[in-house]
N, C-alpha and C positions, 0 to 999 in steps of 0.2 A: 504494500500500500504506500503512493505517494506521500511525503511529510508536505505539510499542509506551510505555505508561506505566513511570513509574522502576520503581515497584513489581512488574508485567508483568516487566520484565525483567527484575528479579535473580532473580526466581522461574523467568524461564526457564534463565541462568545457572546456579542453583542446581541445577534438572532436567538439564540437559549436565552439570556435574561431579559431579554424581550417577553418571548415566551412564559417564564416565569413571573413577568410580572401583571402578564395577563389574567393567569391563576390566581396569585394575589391579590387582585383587586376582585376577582368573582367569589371568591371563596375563604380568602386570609390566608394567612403565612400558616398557622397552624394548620387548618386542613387540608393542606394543599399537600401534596406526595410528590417523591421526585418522578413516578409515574406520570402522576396527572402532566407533570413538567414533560417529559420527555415526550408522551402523546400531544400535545399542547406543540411542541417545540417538533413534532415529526421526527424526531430522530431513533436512534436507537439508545438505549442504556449506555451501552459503549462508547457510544460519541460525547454523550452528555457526560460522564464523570470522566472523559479523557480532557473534558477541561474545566470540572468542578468535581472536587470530592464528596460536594455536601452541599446539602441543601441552602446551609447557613452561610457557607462560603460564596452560592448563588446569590443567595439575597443580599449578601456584601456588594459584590461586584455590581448588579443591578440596582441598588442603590448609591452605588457610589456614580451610575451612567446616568439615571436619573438626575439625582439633584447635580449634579453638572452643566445636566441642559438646563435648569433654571436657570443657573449661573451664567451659563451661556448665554441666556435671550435679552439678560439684563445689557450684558459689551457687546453685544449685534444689535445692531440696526435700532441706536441708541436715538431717540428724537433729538431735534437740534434745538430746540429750546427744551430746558428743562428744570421744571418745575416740579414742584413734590406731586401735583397733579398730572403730569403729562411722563415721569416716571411710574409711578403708579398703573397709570392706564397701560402704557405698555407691556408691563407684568402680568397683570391680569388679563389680558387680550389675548396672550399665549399661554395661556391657563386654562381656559376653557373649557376642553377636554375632558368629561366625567373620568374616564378610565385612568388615565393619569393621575387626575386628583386623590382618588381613590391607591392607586399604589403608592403616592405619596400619604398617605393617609397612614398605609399599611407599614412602613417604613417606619416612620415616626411613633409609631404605637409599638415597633420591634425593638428600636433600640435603647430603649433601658433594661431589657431584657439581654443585650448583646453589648457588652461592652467598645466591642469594634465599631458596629455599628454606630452607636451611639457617638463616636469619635466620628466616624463620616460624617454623620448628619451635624452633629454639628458644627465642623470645621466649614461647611458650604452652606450654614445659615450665618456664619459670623463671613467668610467669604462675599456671600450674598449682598449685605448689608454692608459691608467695607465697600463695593462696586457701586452701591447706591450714594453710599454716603462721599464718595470720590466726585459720583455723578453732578453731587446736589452739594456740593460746598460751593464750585463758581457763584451759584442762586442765591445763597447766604451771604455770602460776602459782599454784594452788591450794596453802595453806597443809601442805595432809596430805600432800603429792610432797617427801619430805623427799631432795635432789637435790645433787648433788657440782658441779653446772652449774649453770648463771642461766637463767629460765624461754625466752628468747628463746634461746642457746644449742640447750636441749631441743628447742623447737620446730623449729629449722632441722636437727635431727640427724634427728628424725622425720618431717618433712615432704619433707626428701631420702631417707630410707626410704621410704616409703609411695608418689612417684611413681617409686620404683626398681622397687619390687615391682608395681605398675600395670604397668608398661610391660616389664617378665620376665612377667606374666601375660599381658599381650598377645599376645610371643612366642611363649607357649606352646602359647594357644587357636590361634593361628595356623600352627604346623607340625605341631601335634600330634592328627592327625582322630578316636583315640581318647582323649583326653585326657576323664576324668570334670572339666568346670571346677566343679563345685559341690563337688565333695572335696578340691581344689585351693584353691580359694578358704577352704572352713570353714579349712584347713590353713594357709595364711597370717592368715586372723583368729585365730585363736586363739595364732599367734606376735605378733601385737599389741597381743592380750589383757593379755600377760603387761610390757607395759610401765607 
């Protein structure tokens, strides 16, 4: 059997925690089997633990690709004015996604159970908020923000708002299956607005 290029293979990696986290958001980390994972992910057993020993080591890696791309959405295709509101909205516009939200859901409720994890998730929520808060200090510092606080102060005030309100919108797309998010969303930007 041919060895599979580096590249070949995170992409296969990447297709199983996909897969994986497909299961987790329909079923939770707990009930979910590496079975359910491998029929899910089309593979065999053999392919799957030739590049996961374990379940746990899956939900590592797949959460460590996930919250990544949040990270990700915030340094791409950054708006050009940016305000706590127009940051904001960008976040949330790539959120959207019930099934996403929900494996981020699942994540987050894993890792205090998993010390690893729990070091992921939170290294890319203090990440997250560091991107934001980089975003949002130009805005602060601006002469016309006539402000009781130091521009970096401001920034870390709003940049800890903003992935607080992310990650309550999360929740909400994610338990909530009639939930209007687009009326939700206008509803948190426009409390943004107003800073």
């Amino acid at each position: 059997m041919p060895k599979l290029s580096e590249g070949s293979r995170q992409r296969r990696r990447e297709s199983i925690a996909a897969a994986a986290m497909r299961c987790f958001a329909r079923q939770g980390f707990a009930s979910t089997s590496m079975a359910d994972i491998i029929s899910e992910a089309g593979s065999s057993a053999g392919s799957v633990y030739s590049h996961f020993s374990s379940k746990a080591e899956l939900l590592r890696f797949a959460a460590s690709t996930a919250l990544s791309d949040v990270v990700t959405t915030l340094s791409d295709e950054l708006p050009s004015e940016r305000t706590p509101a127009s940051v904001l909205a960008h976040l949330l516009r790539s959120r959207r996604d019930r099934v996403h939200a929900q494996t981020l859901l699942q994540i987050w409720a894993e890792g205090p159970r998993d010390g690893e994890l729990e070091e992921i998730t939170r290294d890319s929520v203090n990440e997250l908020r560091a991107l934001v808060r980089t975003a949002l200090l130009p805005w602060c510092q601006e002469p016309a923000r006539a402000r009781t606080r130091t521009p970096g102060t401001a920034a870390d005030e709003i940049s800890d708002a903003i992935v607080t309100a992310v990650q309550g919108y999360l929740v909400r797309v994610s338990i909530d299956r009639d939930l209007d998010s687009a009326l939700v969303e206008r509803r948190l930007i426009a409390v943004f607005e107003k800073f």
